[in-house]
C-alpha angles and dihedrals in degrees: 000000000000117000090245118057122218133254136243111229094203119114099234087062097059091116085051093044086051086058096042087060105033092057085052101052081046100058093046111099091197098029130235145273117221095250086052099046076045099058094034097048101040082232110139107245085251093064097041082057098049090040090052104047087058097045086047090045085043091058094242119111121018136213104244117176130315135243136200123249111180123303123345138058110320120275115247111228116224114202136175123274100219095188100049100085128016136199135208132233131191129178113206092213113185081226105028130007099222114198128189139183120212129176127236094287094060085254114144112254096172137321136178146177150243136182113260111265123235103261090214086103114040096189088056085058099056096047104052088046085048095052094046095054090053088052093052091052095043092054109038086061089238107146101244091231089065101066120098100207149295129269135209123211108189134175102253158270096082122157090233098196095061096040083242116153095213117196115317116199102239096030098072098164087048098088118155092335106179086218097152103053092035093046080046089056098044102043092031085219118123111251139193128201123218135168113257097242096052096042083054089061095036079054093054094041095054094048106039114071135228127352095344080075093045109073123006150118121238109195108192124202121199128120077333144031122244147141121235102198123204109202117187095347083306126120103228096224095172120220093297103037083253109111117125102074095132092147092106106064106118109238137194091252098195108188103351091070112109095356119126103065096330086301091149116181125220079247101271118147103230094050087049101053101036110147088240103052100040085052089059085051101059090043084055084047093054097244106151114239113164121248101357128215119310116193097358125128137153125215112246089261081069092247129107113285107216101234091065127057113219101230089222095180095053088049095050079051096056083038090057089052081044095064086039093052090048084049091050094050107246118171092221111045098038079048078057100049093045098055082046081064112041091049082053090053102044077059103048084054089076095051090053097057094038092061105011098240118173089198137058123172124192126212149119131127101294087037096066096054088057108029098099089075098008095062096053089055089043089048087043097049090044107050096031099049120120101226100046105122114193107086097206126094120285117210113209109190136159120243117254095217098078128196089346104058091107091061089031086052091048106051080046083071086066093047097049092041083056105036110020113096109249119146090237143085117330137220085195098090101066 
């Protein structure tokens, strides 16, 4: 499938034809002329024109210089005007809500945090997130009416149809919140509502370009371990916008099997490599990590019992002296890191014969502290492992957009809703 899709000619799909011509200006470094959108986008010339003096009178694109190309009169270059339109993005964090504002280009404009608000009272969440989003804007200097619109990364599972965050495991106050449509009312912005782990690789799919956005795994690893997939240039959301449990996929666990207080798993990944037991790892192995963890604990599944509260913000601490102590050198901890990796990979490996993928990329905001050993273990267990099936080349990379990629994933909903051809409902006309 070629990196720019084609056009309809037809005069019901004009929203569809603006968005035809608008992702390929964006995805060209050096912007377009209109014989060459034409010719790249199967649009007739007719239509390019049309489409381009909207999108020109629209603000969103901008004539900028011409070049000659052969003989004839020069060609004018279209290119992308970033600050003309802004989207929001907000991670619902069980420890911190991060929210960030980009420009058309995917490029960060501001962000900020807050610490998540008790969900006991529903009223009390929304406005603090929506606070918070006014005050983005506000202070960013982005006129309000130029913002597309705000998106919500949440820890699943969500009811997407209905804009619902369910019952998120380590949320456990957060039980069916209304947050999209009530966040929609208070801030009067349109919003739309994802799971974390697909909004991360809707995030990676808007912002890479050519084939590296078309086919690949994101396993994201946070308070939890998931994969977001990307299919076609397509994020595979399953029937209930659920899809990217991938915690369960029984691994071969080496040394971190019945290891933190005799806390042994059944061998699934995501109960092997929770923040919090693997914490309690490193303390038994002597890596120095600050204060510790008073008062956390894990049930031998690997989720919350709920008879102990995981203190989350004193894990992301020790977290914090775990990626220090890797980038110190030290043995242990890089030891640590590299085993992290290698039980991740040994499950990715599953996910790569299953769909065939040739690229997987790793992030998420416990990833970035330990990728510097943990991705070449990853890299090494994926791609030598023995029972890995395709026989082309897989590519293992680490995301670019560091601890953030959930809320810059998620303000990217918002961007390819607005700027990725589908023939459905657009953000574009705002």
């Amino acid at each position: 499938m070629a990196e720019h899709r084609r056009g309809a000619n037809l005069p019901s799909l004009g929203g569809f034809n603006r968005t035809v011509v608008l992702d390929a200006v964006r995805r060209s470094r050096d912007g377009l002329s209109r014989v060459e959108l034409a010719a790249r986008t199967g649009l007739s010339p007719q239509t390019v024109s049309n489409v381009t003096r909207f999108l020109i009178d629209a603000g969103m694109i901008v004539e900028s210089g011409t070049v000659v190309a052969g003989r004839g009169k020069p060609r004018t270059i279209l290119r992308l005007e970033a600050r003309s339109r802004f989207a929001v993005g907000v991670h619902v964090d069980p420890a911190v809500v991060t929210y960030v504002l980009l420009d058309l280009a995917g490029a960060l404009v501001a962000e900020a945090t807050t610490s998540t608000p008790n969900a006991e009272d529903p009223d009390q969440v929304v406005r603090t997130m929506a606070a918070a989003v006014d005050g983005l804007v506000r202070r960013s200097g982005v006129a309000p009416d130029s913002v597309l619109g705000v998106g919500i990364a949440s820890p699943g599972p969500i009811d997407a149809a209905a804009g619902i965050v369910l019952d998120p495991p380590f949320l456990p106050r957060w039980r069916d919140v209304a947050l999209r449509d009530a966040l929609g009312d208070a801030t009067g912005y349109p919003v739309l509502l994802e799971k974390d782990v697909t909004a991360a690789a809707v995030g990676e799919m808007f912002l890479e370009r050519g084939a590296a956005a078309r086919d690949f795994a994101f396993v994201y690893f946070g308070t939890g371990f998931g994969v977001g997939l990307v299919i076609d240039h397509e994020p595979v959301r399953g029937s209930g916008a659920n899809a990217g449990d991938a915690g369960h996929i029984m691994v071969d666990q080496g040394s971190l099997a019945g290891t933190a207080d005799g806390d042994g798993t059944r061998g699934e990944v995501g109960a092997t490599v929770m923040p919090d037991r693997l914490v309690r790892i490193a303390l038994e192995r002597g890596i120095m990590l600050g204060d510790g963890l008073p008062g956390a604990g894990v049930s031998g599944a690997g989720l919350p019992d709920d008879s102990i509260a995981v203190d989350l913000a004193a894990v992301d601490r020790a977290w914090d002296a775990l990626g220090a102590a890797i980038a110190a050198g030290d043995p242990a901890a890089q030891a640590l890191a590299a085993e992290i990796g290698t039980v991740m990979g040994r499950a990715v490996v599953v996910i790569v014969n299953l769909l065939d993928l040739d690229r997987v990329v790793f992030g998420g905001p416990f990833w970035s502290r330990i990728s510097a050993t943990a991705l070449p273990a990853a890299t090494a267990a994926i791609t030598g492992s023995p029972i890995l099936v395709p026989k082309h080349p897989v590519t293992v990379v680490e995301s670019r957009r560091g601890t953030d990629v959930a809320a810059v994933g998620a303000a990217c909903l918002v961007l390819d809703a607005a700027l990725s051809p589908r023939a459905s409902t657009m953000l574009i006309a705002h």
